[in-house]
C-alpha atoms as an extended CHARMM CRD file, in Angstrom:
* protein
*
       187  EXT
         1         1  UNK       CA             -3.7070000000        6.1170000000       22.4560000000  PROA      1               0.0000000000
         2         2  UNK       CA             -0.3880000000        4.4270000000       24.1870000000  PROA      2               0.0000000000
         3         3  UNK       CA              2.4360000000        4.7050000000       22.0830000000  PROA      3               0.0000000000
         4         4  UNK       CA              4.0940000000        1.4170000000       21.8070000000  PROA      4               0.0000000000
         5         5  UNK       CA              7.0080000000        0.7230000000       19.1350000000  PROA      5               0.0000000000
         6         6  UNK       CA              4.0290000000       -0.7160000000       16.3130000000  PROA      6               0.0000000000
         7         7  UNK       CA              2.4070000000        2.7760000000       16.8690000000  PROA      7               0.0000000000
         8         8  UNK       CA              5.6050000000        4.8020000000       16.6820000000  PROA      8               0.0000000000
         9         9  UNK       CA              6.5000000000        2.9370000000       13.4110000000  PROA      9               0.0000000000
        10        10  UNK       CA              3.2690000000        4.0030000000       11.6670000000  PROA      10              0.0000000000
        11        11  UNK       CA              3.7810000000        7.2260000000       13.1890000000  PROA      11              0.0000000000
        12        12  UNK       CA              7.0440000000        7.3530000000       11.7620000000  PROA      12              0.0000000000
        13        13  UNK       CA              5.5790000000        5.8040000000        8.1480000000  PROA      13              0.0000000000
        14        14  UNK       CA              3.0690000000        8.9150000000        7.8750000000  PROA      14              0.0000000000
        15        15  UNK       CA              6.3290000000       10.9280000000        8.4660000000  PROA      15              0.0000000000
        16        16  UNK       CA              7.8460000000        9.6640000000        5.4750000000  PROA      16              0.0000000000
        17        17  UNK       CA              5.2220000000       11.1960000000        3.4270000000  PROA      17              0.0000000000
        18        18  UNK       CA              6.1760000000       14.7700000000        2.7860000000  PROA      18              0.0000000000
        19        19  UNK       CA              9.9330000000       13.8520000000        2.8280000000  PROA      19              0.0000000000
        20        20  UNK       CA              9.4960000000       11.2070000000       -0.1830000000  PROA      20              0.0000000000
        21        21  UNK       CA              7.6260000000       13.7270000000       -1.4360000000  PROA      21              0.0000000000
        22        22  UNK       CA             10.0490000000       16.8230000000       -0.9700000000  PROA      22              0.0000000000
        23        23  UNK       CA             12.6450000000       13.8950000000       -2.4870000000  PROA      23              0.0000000000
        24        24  UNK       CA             11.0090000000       13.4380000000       -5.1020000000  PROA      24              0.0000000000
        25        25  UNK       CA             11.1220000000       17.3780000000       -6.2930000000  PROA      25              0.0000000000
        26        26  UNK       CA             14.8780000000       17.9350000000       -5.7680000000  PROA      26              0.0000000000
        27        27  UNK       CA             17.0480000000       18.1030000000       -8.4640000000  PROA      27              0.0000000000
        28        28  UNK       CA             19.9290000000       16.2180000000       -7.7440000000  PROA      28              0.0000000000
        29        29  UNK       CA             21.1980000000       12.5270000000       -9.1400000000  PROA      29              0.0000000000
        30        30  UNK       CA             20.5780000000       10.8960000000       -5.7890000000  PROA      30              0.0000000000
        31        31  UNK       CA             17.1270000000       12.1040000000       -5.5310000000  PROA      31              0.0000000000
        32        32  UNK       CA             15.4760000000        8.5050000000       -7.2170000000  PROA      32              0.0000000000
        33        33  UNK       CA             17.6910000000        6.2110000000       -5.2350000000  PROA      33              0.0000000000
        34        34  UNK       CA             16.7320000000        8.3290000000       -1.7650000000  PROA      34              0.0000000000
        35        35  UNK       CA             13.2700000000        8.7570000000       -2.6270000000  PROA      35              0.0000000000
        36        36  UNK       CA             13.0650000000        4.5280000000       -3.4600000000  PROA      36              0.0000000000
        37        37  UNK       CA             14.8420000000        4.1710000000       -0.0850000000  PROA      37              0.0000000000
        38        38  UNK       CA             12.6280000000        6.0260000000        2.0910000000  PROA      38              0.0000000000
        39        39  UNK       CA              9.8020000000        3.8540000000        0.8680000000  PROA      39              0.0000000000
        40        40  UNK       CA             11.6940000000        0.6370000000        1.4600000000  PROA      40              0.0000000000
        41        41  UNK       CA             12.2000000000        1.8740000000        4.5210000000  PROA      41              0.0000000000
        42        42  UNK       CA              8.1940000000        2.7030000000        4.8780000000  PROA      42              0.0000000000
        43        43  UNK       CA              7.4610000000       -0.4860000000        3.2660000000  PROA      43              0.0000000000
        44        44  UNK       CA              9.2660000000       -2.5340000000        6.0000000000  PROA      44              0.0000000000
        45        45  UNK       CA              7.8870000000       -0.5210000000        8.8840000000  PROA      45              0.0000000000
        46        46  UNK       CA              4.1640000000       -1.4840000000        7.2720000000  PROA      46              0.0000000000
        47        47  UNK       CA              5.3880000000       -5.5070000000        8.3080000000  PROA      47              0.0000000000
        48        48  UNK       CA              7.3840000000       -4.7690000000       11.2230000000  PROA      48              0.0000000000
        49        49  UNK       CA              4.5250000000       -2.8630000000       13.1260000000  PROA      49              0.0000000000
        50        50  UNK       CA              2.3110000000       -5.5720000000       12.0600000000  PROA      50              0.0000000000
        51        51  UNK       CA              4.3040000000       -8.1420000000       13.2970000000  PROA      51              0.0000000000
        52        52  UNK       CA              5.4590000000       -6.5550000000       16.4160000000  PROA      52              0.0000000000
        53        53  UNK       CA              1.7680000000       -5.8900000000       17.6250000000  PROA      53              0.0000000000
        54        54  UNK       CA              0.8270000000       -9.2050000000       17.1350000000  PROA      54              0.0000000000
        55        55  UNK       CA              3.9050000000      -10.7500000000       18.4680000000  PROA      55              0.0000000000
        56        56  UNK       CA              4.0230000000       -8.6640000000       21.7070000000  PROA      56              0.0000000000
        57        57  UNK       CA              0.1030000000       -8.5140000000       21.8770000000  PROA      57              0.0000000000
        58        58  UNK       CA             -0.2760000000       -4.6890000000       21.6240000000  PROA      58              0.0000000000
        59        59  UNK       CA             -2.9190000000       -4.5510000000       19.1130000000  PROA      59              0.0000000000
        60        60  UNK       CA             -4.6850000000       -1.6690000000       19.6750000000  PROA      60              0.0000000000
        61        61  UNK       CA             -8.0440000000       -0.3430000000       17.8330000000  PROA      61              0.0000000000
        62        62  UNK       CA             -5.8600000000        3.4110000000       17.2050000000  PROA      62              0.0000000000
        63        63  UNK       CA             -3.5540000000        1.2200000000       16.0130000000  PROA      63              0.0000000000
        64        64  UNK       CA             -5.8490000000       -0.9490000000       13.4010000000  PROA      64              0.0000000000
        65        65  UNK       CA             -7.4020000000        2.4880000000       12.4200000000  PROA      65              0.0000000000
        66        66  UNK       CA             -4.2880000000        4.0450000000       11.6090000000  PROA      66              0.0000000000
        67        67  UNK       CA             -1.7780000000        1.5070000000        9.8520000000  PROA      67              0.0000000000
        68        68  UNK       CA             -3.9140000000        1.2460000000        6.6210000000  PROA      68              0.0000000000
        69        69  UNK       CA             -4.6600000000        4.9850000000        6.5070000000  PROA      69              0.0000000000
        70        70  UNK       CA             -0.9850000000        5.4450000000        7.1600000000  PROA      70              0.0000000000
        71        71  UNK       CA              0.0480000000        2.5930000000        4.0140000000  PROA      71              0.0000000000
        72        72  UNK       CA             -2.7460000000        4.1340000000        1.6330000000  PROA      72              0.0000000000
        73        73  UNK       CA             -1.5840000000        7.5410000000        2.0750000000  PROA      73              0.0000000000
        74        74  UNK       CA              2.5410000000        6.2920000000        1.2150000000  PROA      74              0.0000000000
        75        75  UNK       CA              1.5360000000        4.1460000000       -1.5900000000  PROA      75              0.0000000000
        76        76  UNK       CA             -0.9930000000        6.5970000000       -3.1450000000  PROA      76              0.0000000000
        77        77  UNK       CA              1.6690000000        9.4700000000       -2.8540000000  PROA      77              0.0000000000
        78        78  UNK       CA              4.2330000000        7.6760000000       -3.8030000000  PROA      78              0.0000000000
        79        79  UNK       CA              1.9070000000        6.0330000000       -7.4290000000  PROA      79              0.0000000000
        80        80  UNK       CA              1.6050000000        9.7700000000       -8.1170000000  PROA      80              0.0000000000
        81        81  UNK       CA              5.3380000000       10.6320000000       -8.1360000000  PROA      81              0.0000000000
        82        82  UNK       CA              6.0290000000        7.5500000000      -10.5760000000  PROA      82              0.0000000000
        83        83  UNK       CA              2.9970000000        8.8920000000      -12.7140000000  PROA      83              0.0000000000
        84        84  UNK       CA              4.7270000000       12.0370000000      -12.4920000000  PROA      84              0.0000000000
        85        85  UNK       CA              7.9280000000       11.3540000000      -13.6640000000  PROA      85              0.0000000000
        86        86  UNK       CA              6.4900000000        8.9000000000      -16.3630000000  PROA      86              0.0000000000
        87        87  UNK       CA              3.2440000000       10.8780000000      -17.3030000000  PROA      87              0.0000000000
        88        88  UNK       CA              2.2170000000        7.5290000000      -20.0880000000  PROA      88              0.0000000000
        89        89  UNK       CA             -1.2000000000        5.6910000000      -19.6700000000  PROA      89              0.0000000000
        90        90  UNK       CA              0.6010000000        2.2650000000      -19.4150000000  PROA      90              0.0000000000
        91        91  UNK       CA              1.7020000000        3.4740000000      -15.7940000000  PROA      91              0.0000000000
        92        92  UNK       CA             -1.4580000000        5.9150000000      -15.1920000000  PROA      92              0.0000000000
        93        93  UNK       CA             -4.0310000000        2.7140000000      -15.7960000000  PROA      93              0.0000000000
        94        94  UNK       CA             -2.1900000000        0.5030000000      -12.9980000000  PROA      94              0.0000000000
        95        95  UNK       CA             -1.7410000000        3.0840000000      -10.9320000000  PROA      95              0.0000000000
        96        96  UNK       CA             -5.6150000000        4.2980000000      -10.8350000000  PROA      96              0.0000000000
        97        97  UNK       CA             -6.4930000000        1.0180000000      -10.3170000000  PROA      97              0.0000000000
        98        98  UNK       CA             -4.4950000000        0.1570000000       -6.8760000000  PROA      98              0.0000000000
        99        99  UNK       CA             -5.7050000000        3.7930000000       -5.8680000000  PROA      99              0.0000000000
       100       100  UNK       CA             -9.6770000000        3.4280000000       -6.7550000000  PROA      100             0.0000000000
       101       101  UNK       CA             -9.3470000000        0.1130000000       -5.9790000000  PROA      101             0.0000000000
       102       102  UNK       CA             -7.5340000000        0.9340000000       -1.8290000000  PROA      102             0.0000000000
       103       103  UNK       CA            -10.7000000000        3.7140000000       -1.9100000000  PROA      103             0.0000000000
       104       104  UNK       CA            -13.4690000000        1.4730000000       -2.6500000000  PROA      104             0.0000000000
       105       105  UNK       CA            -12.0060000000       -1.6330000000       -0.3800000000  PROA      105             0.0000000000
       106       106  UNK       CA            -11.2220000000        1.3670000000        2.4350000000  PROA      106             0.0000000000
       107       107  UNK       CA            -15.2920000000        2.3290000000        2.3250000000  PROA      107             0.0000000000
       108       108  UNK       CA            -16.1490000000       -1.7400000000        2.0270000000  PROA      108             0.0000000000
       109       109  UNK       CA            -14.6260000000       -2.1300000000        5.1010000000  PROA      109             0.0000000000
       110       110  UNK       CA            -16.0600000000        0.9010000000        6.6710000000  PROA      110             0.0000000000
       111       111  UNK       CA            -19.8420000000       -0.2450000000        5.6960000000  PROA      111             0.0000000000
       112       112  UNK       CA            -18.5790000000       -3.7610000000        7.0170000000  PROA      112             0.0000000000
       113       113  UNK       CA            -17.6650000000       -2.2140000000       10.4530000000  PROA      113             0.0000000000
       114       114  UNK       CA            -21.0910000000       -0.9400000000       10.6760000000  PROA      114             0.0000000000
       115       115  UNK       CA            -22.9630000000       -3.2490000000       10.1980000000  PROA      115             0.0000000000
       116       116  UNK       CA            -20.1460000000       -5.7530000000       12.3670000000  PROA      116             0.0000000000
       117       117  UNK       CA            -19.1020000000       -7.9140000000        9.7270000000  PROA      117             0.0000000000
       118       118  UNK       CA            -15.7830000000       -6.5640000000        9.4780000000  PROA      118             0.0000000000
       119       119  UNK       CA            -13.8870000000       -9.7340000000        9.8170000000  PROA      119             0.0000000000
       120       120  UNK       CA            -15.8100000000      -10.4930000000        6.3790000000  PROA      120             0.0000000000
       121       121  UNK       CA            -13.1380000000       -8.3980000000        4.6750000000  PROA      121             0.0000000000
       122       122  UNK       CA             -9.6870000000       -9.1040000000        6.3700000000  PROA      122             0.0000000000
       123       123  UNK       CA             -6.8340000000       -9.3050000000        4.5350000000  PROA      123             0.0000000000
       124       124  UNK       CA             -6.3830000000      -12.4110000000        2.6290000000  PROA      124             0.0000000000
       125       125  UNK       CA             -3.7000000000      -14.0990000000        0.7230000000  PROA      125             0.0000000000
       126       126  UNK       CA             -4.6720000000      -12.5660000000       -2.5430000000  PROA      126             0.0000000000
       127       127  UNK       CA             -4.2900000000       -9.4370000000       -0.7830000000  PROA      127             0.0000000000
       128       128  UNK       CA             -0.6870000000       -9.7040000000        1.1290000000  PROA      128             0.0000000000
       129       129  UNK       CA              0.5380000000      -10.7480000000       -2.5430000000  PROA      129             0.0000000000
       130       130  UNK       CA             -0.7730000000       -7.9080000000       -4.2200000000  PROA      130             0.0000000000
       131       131  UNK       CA              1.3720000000       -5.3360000000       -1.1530000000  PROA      131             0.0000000000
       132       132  UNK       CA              4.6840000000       -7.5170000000       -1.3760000000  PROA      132             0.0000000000
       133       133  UNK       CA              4.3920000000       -7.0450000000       -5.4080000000  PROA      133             0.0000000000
       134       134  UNK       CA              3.2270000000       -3.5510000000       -5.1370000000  PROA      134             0.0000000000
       135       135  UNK       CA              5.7990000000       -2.5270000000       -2.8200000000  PROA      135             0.0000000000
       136       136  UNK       CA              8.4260000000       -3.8980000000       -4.8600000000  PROA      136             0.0000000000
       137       137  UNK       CA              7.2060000000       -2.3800000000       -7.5640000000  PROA      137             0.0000000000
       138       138  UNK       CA              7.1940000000        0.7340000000       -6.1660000000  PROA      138             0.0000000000
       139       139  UNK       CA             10.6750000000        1.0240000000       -4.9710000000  PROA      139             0.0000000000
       140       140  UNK       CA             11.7730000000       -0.1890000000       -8.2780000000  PROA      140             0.0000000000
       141       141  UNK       CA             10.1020000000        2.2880000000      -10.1720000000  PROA      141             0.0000000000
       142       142  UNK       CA             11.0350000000        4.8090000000       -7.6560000000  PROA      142             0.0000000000
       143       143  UNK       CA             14.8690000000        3.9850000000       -8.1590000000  PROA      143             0.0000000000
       144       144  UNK       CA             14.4020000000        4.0920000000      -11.7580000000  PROA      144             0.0000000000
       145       145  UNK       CA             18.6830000000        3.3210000000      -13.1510000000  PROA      145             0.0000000000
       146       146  UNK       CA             19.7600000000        0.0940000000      -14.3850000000  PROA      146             0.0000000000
       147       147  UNK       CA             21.5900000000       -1.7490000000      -12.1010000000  PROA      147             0.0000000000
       148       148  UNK       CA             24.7090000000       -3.7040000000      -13.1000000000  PROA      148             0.0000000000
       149       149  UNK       CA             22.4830000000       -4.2430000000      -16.5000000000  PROA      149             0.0000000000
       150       150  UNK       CA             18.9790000000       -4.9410000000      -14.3730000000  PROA      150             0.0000000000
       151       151  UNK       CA             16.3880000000       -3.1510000000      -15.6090000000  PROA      151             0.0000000000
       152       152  UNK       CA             14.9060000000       -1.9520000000      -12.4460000000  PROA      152             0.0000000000
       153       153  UNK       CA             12.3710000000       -0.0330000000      -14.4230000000  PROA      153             0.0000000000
       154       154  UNK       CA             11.2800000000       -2.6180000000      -16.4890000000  PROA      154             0.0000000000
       155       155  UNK       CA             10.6770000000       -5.1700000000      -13.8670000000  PROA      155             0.0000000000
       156       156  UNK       CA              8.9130000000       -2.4710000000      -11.5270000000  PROA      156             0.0000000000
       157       157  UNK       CA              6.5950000000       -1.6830000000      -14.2260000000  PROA      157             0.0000000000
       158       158  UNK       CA              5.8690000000       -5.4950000000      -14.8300000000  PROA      158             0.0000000000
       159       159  UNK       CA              5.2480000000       -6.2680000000      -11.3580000000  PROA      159             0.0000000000
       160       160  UNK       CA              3.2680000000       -2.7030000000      -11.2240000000  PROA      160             0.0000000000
       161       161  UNK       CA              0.7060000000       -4.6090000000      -13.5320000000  PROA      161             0.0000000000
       162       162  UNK       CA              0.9130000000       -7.9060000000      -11.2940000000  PROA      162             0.0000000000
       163       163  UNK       CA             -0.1060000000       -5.7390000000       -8.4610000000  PROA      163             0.0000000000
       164       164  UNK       CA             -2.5560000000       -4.6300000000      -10.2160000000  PROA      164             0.0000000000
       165       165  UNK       CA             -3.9450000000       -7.8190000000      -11.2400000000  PROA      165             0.0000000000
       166       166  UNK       CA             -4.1030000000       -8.6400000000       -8.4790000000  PROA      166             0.0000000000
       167       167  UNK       CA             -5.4240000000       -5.8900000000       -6.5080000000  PROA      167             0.0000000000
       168       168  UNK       CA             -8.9740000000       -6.4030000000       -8.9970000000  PROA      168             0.0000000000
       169       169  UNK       CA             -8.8390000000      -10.0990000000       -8.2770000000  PROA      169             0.0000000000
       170       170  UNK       CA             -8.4410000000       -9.2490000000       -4.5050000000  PROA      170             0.0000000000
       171       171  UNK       CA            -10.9660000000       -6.7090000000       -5.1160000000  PROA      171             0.0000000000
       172       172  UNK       CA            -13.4460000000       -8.8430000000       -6.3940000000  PROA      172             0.0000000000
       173       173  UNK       CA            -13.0200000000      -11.5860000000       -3.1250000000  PROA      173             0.0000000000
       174       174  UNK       CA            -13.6280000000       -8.9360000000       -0.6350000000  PROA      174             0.0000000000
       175       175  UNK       CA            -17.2130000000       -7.5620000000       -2.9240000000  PROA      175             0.0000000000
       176       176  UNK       CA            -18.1060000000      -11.3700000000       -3.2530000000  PROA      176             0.0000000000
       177       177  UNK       CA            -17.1410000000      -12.1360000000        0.4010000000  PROA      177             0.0000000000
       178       178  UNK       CA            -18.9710000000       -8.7440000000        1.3810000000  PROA      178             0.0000000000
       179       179  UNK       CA            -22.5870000000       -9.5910000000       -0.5180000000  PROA      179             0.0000000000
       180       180  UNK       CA            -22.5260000000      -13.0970000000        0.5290000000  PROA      180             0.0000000000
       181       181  UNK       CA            -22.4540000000      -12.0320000000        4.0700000000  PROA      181             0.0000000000
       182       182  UNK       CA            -24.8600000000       -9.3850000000        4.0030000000  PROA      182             0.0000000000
       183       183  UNK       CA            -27.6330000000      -11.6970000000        1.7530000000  PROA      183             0.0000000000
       184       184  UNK       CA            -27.0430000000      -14.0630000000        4.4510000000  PROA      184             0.0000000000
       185       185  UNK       CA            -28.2670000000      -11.3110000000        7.1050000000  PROA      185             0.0000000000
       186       186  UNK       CA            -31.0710000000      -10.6290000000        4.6560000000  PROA      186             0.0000000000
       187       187  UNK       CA            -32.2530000000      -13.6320000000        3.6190000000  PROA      187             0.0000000000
């Protein structure tokens, strides 16, 4: 594996983990705002690396292995501390359903791969919508305090449910997408 910058940056996204975790447990009053920083911070590393591997042509196949794992593992974690610290079905049932939903797409792809139809299931529009409003979300509901008479909670837990809109809708174009192309190797 070379380590180029878009490598280092996922690298340094999957070391975020524990320490928005660890935020997340300490009891102090800037614990929220740290904890929603860290993933803004993880969030924008997910585009950068991205952008700088295409841009500068280092796309690697470590490198296409690793920066989903790496913004799965963040955004799972990180659904699990807000369903933590707001234990209520309204943001269990969203949150379940980007997780299941990043699982099932995750072993999709996987059975693409194999039988080399992975470009069947690339990343769509639907798709890069469903991130940007998720990450958002996210951050928002990380953070948690009004600000200047915002409700930053509020509005993360509405866009929560966008993202998980459209993570099913998503969903769904990937599955349909995925059968079409395998009935067409069948049939």
């Amino acid at each position: 594996m070379e380590m180029t910058l878009p490598n280092i940056l996922t690298w340094l996204r999957i070391a975020m983990i524990p320490v928005l975790g660890l935020l997340f447990l300490l009891p102090a009053p800037w614990a929220n705002s740290a904890a929603a920083a860290v993933f803004a911070l993880a969030s924008l590393t997910d585009w950068l690396d991205g952008y700088l591997a295409r841009r500068w042509n280092q796309i690697s196949a470590f490198g296409a292995f690793l920066d989903p794992v790496a913004d799965k593992l963040i955004v799972a974690i990180a659904l699990i501390i807000v369903v933590v610290e707001t234990p209520t079905a309204w943001m269990a049932v969203p949150a379940a359903v980007i997780i299941g939903r990043e699982i099932a797409v995750s072993a999709l792809r996987e059975w693409m791969a194999e039988l080399g139809l992975r470009s069947s299931v690339a990343v769509g529009m639907a798709g890069k919508l469903k991130t940007a409003a998720q990450m958002v979300a996210i951050v928002l509901l990380l953070y948690r305090h009004e600000f200047n008479g915002f409700p930053v909670w509020g509005v993360g837990l509405g866009l929560l449910y966008i993202a998980a809109a459209l993570t099913l809708y998503s969903m769904v174009l990937y599955l349909n997408a995925a059968i079409r192309r395998v009935e067409g190797l069948s049939g």
